[in-house]
LUMSEBA-315031 format. One record per residue (C-alpha): residue in three letters; x, y, z; residue number from 0; chain. Coordinates in steps of 0.02 Angstrom, whole numbers, plus 50000, padded with zeros to 5 digits. Layout:
BEGIN
   lonu      px      py      pz   gufi   lumse
    ala       X       Y       Z    NUM       A
...
***
This chain:
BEGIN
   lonu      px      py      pz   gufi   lumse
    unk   51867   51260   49826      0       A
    unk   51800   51168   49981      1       A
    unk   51898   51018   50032      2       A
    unk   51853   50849   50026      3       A
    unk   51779   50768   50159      4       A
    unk   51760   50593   50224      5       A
    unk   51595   50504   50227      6       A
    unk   51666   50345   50222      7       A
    unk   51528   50205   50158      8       A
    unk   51382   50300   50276      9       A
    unk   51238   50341   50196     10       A
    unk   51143   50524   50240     11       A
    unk   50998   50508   50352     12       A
    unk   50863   50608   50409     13       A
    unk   50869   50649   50598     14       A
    unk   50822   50508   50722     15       A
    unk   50819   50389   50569     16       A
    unk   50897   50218   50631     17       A
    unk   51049   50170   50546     18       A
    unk   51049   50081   50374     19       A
    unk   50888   50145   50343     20       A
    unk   50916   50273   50155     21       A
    unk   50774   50423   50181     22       A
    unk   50714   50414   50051     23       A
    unk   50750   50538   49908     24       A
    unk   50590   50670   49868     25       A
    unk   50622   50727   49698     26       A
    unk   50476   50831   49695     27       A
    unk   50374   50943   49841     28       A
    unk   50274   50856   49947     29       A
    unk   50109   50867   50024     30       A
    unk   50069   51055   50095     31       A
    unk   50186   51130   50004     32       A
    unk   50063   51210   49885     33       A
    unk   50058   51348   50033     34       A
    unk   50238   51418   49947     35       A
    unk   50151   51440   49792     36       A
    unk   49998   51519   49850     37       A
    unk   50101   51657   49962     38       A
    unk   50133   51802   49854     39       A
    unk   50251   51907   49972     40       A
    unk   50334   51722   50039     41       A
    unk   50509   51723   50000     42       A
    unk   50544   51539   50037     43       A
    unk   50632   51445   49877     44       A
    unk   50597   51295   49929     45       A
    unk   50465   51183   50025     46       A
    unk   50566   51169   50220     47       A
    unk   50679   51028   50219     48       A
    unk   50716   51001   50029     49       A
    unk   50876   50981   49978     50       A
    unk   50973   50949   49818     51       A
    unk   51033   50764   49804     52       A
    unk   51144   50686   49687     53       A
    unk   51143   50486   49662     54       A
    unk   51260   50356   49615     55       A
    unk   51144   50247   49510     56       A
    unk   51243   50124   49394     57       A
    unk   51410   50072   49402     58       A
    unk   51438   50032   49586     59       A
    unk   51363   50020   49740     60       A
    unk   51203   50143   49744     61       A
    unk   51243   50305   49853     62       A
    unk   51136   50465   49890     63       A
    unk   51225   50636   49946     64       A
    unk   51129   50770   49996     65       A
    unk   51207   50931   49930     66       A
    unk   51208   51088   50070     67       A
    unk   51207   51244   50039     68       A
    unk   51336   51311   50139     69       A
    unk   51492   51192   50047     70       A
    unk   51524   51126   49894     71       A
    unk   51520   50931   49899     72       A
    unk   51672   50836   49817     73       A
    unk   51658   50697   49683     74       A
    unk   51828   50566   49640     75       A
    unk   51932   50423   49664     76       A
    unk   51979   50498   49835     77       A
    unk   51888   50409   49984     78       A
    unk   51901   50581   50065     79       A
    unk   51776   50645   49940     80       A
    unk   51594   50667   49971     81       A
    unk   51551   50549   49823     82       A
    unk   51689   50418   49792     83       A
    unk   51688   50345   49613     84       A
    unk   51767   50154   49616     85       A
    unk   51834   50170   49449     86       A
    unk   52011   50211   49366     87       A
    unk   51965   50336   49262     88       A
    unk   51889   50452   49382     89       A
    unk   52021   50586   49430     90       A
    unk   52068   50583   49637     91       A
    unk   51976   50739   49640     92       A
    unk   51867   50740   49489     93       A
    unk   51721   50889   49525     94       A
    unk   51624   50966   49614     95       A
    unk   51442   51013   49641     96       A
    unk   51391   51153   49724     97       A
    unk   51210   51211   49745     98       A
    unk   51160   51368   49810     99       A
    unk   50957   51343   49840    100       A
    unk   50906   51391   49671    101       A
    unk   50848   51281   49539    102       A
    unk   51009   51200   49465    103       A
    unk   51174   51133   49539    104       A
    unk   51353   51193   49474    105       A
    unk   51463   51047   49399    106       A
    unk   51640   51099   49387    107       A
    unk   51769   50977   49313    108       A
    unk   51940   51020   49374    109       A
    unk   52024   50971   49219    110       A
    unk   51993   50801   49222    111       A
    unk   52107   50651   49152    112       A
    unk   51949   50578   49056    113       A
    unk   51818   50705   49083    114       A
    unk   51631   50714   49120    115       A
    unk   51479   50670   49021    116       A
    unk   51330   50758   49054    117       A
    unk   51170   50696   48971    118       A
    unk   51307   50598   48841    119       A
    unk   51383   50736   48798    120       A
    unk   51572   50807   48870    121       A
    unk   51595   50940   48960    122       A
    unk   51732   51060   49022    123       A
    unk   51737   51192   49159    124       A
    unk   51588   51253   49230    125       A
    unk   51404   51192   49152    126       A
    unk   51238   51229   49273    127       A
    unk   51134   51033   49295    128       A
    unk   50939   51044   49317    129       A
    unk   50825   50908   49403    130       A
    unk   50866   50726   49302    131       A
    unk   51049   50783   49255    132       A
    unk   51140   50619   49224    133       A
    unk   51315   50636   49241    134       A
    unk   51437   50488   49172    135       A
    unk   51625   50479   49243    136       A
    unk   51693   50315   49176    137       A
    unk   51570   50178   49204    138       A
    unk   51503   50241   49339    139       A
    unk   51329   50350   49337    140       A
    unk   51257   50485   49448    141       A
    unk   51077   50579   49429    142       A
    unk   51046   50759   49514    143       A
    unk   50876   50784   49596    144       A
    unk   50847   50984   49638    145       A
    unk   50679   51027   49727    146       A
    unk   50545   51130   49624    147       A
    unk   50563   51321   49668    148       A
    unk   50416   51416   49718    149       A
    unk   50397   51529   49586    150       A
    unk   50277   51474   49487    151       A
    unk   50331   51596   49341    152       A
    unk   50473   51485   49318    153       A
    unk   50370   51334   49265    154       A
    unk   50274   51282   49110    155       A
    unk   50097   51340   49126    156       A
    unk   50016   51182   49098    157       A
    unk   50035   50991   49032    158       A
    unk   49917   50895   48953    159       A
    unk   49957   50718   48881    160       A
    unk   49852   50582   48898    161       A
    unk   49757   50569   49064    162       A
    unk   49862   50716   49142    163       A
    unk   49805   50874   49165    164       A
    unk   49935   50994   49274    165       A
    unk   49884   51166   49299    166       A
    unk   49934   51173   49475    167       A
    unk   50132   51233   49488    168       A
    unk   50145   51084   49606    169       A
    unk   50102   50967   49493    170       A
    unk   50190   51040   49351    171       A
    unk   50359   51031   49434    172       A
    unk   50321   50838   49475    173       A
    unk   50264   50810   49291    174       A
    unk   50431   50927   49257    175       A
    unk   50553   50822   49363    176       A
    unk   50461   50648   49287    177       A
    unk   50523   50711   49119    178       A
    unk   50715   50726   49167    179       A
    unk   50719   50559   49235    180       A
    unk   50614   50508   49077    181       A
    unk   50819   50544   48993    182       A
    unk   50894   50396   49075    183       A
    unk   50837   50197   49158    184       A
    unk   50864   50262   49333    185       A
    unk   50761   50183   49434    186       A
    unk   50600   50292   49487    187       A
    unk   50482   50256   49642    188       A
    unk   50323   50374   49642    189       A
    unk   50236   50380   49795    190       A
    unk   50062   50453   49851    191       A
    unk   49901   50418   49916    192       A
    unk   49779   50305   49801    193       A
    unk   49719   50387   49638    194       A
    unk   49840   50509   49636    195       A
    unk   49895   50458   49461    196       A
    unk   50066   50373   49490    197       A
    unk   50010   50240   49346    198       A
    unk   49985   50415   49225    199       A
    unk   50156   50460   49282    200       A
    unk   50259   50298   49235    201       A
    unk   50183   50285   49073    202       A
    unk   50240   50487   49038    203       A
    unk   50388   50417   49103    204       A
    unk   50414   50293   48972    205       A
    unk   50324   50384   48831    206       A
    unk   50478   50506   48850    207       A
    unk   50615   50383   48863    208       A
    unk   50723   50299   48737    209       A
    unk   50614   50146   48772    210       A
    unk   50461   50208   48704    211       A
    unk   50462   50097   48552    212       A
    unk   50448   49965   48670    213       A
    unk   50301   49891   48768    214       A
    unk   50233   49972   48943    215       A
    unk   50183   49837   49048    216       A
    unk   50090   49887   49220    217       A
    unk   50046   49771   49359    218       A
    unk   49960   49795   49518    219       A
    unk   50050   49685   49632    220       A
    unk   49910   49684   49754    221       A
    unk   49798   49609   49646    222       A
    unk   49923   49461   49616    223       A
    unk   49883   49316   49724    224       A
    unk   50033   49264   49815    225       A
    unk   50071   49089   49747    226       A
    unk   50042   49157   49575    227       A
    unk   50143   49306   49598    228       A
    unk   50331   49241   49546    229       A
    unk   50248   49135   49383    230       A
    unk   50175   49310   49348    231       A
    unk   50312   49430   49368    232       A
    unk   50483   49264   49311    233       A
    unk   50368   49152   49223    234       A
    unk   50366   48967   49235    235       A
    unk   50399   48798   49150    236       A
    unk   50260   48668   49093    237       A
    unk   50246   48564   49251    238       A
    unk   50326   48655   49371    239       A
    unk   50182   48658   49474    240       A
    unk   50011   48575   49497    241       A
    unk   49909   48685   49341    242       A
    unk   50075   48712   49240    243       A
    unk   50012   48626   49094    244       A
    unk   50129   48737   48972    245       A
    unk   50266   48865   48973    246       A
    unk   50236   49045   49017    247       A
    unk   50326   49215   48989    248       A
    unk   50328   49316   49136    249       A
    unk   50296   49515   49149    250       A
    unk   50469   49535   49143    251       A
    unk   50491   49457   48988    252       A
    unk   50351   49538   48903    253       A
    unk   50414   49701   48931    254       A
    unk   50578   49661   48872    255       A
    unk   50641   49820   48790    256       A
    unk   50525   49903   48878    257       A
    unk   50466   49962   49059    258       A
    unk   50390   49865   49191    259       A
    unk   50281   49968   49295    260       A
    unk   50237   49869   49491    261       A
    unk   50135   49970   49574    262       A
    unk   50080   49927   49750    263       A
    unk   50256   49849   49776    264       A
    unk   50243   49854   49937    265       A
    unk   50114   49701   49942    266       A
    unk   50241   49567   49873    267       A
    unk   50307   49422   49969    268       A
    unk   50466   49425   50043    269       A
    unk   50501   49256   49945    270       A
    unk   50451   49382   49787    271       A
    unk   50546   49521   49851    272       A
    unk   50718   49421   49855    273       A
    unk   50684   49357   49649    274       A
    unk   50629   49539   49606    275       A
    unk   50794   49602   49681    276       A
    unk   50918   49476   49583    277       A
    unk   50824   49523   49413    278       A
    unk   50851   49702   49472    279       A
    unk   51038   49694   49512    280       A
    unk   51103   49570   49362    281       A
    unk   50962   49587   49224    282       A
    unk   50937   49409   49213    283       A
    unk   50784   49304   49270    284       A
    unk   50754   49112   49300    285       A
    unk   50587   49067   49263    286       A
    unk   50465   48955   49383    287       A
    unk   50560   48748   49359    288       A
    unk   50695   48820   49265    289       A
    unk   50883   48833   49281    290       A
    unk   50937   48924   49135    291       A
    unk   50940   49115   49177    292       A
    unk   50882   49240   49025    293       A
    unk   50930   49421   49017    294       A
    unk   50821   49549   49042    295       A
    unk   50818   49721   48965    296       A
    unk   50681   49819   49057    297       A
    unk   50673   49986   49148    298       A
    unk   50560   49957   49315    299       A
    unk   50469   50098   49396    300       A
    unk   50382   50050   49565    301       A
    unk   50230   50133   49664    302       A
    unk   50164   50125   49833    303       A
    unk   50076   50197   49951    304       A
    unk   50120   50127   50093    305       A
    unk   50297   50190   50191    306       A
    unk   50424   50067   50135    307       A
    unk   50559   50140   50264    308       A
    unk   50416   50083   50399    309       A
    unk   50392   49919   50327    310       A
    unk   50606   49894   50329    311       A
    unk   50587   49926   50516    312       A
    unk   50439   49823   50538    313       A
    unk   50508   49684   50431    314       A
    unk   50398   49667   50291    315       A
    unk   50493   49742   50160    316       A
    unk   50693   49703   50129    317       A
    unk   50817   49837   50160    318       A
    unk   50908   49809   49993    319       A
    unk   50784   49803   49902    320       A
    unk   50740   49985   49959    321       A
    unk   50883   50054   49911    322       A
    unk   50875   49975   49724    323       A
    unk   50697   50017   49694    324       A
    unk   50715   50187   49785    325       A
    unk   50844   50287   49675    326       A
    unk   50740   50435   49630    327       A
    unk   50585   50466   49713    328       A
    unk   50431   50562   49643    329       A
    unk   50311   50595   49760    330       A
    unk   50124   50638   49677    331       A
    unk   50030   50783   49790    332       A
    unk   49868   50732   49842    333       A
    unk   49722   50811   49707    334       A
    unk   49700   50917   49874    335       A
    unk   49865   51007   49881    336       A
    unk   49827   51052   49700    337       A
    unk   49675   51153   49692    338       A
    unk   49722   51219   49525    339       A
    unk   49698   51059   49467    340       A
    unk   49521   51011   49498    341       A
    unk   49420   51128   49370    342       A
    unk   49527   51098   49229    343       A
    unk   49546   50883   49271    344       A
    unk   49340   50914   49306    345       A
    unk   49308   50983   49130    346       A
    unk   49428   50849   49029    347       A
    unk   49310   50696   49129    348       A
    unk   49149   50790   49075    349       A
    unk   49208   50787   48902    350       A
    unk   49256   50607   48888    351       A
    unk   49115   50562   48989    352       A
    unk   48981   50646   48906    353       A
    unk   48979   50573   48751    354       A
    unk   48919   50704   48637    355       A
    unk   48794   50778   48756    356       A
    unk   48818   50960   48773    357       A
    unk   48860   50990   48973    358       A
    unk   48912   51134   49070    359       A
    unk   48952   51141   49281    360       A
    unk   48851   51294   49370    361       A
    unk   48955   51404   49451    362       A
    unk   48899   51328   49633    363       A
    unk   48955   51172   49569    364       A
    unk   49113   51243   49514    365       A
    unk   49147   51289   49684    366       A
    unk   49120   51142   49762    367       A
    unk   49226   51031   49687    368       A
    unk   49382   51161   49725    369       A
    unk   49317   51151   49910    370       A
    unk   49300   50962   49917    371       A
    unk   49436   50865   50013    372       A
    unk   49450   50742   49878    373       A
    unk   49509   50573   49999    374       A
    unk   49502   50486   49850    375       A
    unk   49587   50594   49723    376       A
    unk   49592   50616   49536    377       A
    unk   49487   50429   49534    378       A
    unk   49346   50494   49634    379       A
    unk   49345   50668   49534    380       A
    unk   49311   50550   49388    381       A
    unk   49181   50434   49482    382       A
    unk   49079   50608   49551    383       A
    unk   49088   50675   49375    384       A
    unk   49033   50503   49303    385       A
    unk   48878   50500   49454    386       A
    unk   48832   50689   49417    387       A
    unk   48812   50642   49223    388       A
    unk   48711   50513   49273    389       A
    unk   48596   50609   49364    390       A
    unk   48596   50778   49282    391       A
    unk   48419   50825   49194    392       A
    unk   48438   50950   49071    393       A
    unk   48621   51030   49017    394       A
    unk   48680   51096   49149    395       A
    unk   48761   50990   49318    396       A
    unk   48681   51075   49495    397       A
    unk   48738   51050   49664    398       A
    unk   48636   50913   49693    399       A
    unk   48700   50812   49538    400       A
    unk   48860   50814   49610    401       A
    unk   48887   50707   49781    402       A
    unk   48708   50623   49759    403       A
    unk   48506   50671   49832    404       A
    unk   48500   50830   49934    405       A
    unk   48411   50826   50101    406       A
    unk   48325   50981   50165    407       A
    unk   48449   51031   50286    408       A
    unk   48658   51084   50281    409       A
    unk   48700   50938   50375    410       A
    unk   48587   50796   50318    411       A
    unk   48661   50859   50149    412       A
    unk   48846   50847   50219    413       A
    unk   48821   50679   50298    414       A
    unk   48746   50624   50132    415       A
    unk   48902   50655   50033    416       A
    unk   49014   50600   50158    417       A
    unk   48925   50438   50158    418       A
    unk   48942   50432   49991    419       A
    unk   49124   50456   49971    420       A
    unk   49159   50345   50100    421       A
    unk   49060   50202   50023    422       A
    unk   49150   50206   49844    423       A
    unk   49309   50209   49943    424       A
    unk   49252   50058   50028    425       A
    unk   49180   49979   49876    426       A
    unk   49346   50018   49777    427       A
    unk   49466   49964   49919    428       A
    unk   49358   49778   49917    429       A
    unk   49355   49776   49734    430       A
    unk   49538   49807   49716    431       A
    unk   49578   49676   49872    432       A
    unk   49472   49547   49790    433       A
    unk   49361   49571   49937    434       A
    unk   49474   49512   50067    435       A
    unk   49409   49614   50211    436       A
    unk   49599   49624   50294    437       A
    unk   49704   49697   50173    438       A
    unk   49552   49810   50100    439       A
    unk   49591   49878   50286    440       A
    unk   49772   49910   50277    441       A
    unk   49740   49983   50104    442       A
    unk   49621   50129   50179    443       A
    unk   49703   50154   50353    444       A
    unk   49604   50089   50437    445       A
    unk   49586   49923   50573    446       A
    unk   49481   49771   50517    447       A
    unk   49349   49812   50651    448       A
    unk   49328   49974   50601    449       A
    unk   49293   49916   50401    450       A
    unk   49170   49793   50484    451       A
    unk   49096   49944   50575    452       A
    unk   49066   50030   50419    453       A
    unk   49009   49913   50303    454       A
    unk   48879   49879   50408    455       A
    unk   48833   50078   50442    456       A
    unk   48847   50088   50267    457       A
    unk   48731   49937   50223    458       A
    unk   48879   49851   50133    459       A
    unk   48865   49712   50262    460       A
    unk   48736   49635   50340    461       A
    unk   48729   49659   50537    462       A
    unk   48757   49483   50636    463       A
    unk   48589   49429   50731    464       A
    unk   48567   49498   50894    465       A
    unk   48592   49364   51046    466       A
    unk   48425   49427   51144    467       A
***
């Protein structure tokens, strides 16, 4: 048995992090690391750089360890241990954890005064902890997170539930890992690029929980305006301000008993972010012109795609609210890490979408969507399917169904579909923004100017007049 060692109140960083900043913790693989899969002869277990965490998530203040491989990391009363529990009936030395790069972690209770819970139920000696694991030592409550392996003969084959369809072994250990913490409230952040499907995710999420009975409420908090965005999420009193002419239930509220899914969360107000993180921390709310607080039961799961560490440095998004919202983090792989993906999501939207008509792909077509980089993800998949419906004569989809009118030569053809994709993404980004031109910018990556630049290219906006 290793010995304990002393962390004090630090919390793990990655390298040439600043200080105070949590990394944040990837429960699933990451972009590019579809590569392990595809390498037959690679014997990598692991995408570089993940590691097993385990997380302190109710109880007391919240705390991420990464495990290594190399020692086995100490859990107790002890502040020398690697994870110190603040409560009486935690043992000095309590466990351990060790994990050894494979797929679960090793819990061993050293006999204990009160024992260990795992998923609710006791344990004693030795018992092996998969991705989601949610260990109980008094009041206090930890989650494991293990990285997916890369052998995909380990995973299901496939999920389908509604509005996911995981073929790839990427995406099935995301969907696998969304299901463990689907066992307990902890608090989820998925993260990925725009029409990934993080709002698929969180309603799995809850559709697997013990709060399923209960309502799923999901909220794009870009699409909020920002003097309407506390009345929306807390609620507000008749006359609290101008308009107020009657009492309303906030999100919160509604969900009660249920999860709250904020996606973008990144866009609220600071002023927001500081009434979001007291609901958070003591499950109680004070609606718009009132002064009674009401409790709250609701599980939140946030989105973004934005970097929230970036936005702590930059000071547009509070520290401590990070580390509440940012307990377990599932990160979706862009559609283009997960080839595996596209025929089978391609086939599901031509059978919703074609409404009895009977429609098959040609094999060119086939191939193009695998080869496609996809900027916009599972939405666009669905918006070219939709298009190439649209335009299909006959029963069959061609090649120049697909991204729109063919041109005579390769690259007239290329700059046609590229075009095209770059126009819905403009069109979306505007639509979603309520057309304000600035944050429809930040929202694609791209400067003001250059949105200008190609609206204009793009005949989305009118060129100003010349001046001579």
């Amino acid at each position: 048995m290793a010995p304990c060692r002393s962390h004090g109140s630090d919390l793990l960083r990655d390298p040439g992090q600043p200080t105070g900043i949590r990394p944040p913790w990837h429960a699933a693989i990451v972009e590019g690391a579809s590569t392990t899969f595809d390498a037959p002869a690679s014997t990598e277990r692991h995408p570089p750089g993940a590691a097993a965490r385990v997380a302190v998530v109710e109880g007391q203040r919240p705390q991420v360890v990464e495990l290594s491989r190399d020692r086995d990391a100490s859990v107790g009363r002890s502040r020398s241990c690697d994870v110190v529990i603040e409560d009486r009936a935690a043992s000095r030395l309590h466990a351990t954890l060790q994990w050894s790069g494979g797929r679960t972690v090793r819990l061993t209770d050293h006999g204990s005064r009160n024992g260990t819970l795992v998923d609710g139920r006791p344990v004693t000696g030795s018992v092996e902890l998969v991705s989601g694991s949610q260990l109980t030592i008094g009041s206090v409550v930890l989650v494991v997170s293990v990285p997916p392996t890369a052998a995909p003969s380990e995973l299901p084959r496939s999920v389908v539930d509604d509005g996911i369809v995981a073929s790839d072994p990427v995406m099935v250990a995301v969907i696998e890992i969304a299901d463990r913490a689907a066992r307990s409230d902890v608090t989820v952040l998925l993260d990925g690029e725009t029409g990934a499907g993080k709002e698929l995710v969180a309603s799995r999420i809850h559709r697997q929980s013990r709060r399923a009975g209960g309502p799923f409420i999901a909220v794009n908090c870009g699409s909020i305006p920002d003097t309407l965005a506390e009345s929306t999420l807390f609620g507000h009193e008749k006359g609290a301000f101008t308009g107020a002419s009657s009492q309303r239930r906030g999100l919160f509220e509604a969900a009660n008993g249920g999860t709250l899914f904020l996606d973008e969360v990144g866009e609220l107000s600071p002023g927001v972010q500081a009434r979001l993180l007291r609901v958070l921390e003591e499950r109680i709310l004070v609606r718009v012109g009132a002064t009674e607080p009401l409790p709250v039961d609701v599980r939140v799961i946030t989105a973004t795609n934005r970097d929230l560490s970036a936005m702590v440095r930059g000071g547009a998004f509070r520290q401590d609210l990070l580390y509440r919202i940012d307990v377990l983090r599932i990160t979706l792989p862009p559609l283009r890490s997960r080839p595996d993906d596209i025929e089978p999501l391609a086939a599901r939207f031509l059978g919703e979408l074609a409404r009895g008509r009977d429609v098959r792909f040609s094999p060119d077509v086939v191939e193009a969507l695998r080869r496609h980089a996809w900027p916009g993800n599972v939405r666009e998949l669905r918006n070219v399917i939709e298009r190439a419906l649209t335009m299909a004569v006959g029963d069959t989809i061609q090649l120049d169904d697909l991204f729109g009118q063919a041109t005579p030569d390769r690259g007239g053809q290329l700059r046609s579909r590229v075009h095209d994709v770059e126009r819905d993404a403009i069109v979306e980004a505007l639509e979603h923004c309520g057309g304000n031109q600035t944050r429809a910018a930040q929202r694609l990556g791209v400067s003001r100017r250059a949105l200008i630049y190609k609206m204009e290219r793009l005949g989305l906006k009118e060129r100003p007049p010349s001046r001579g």
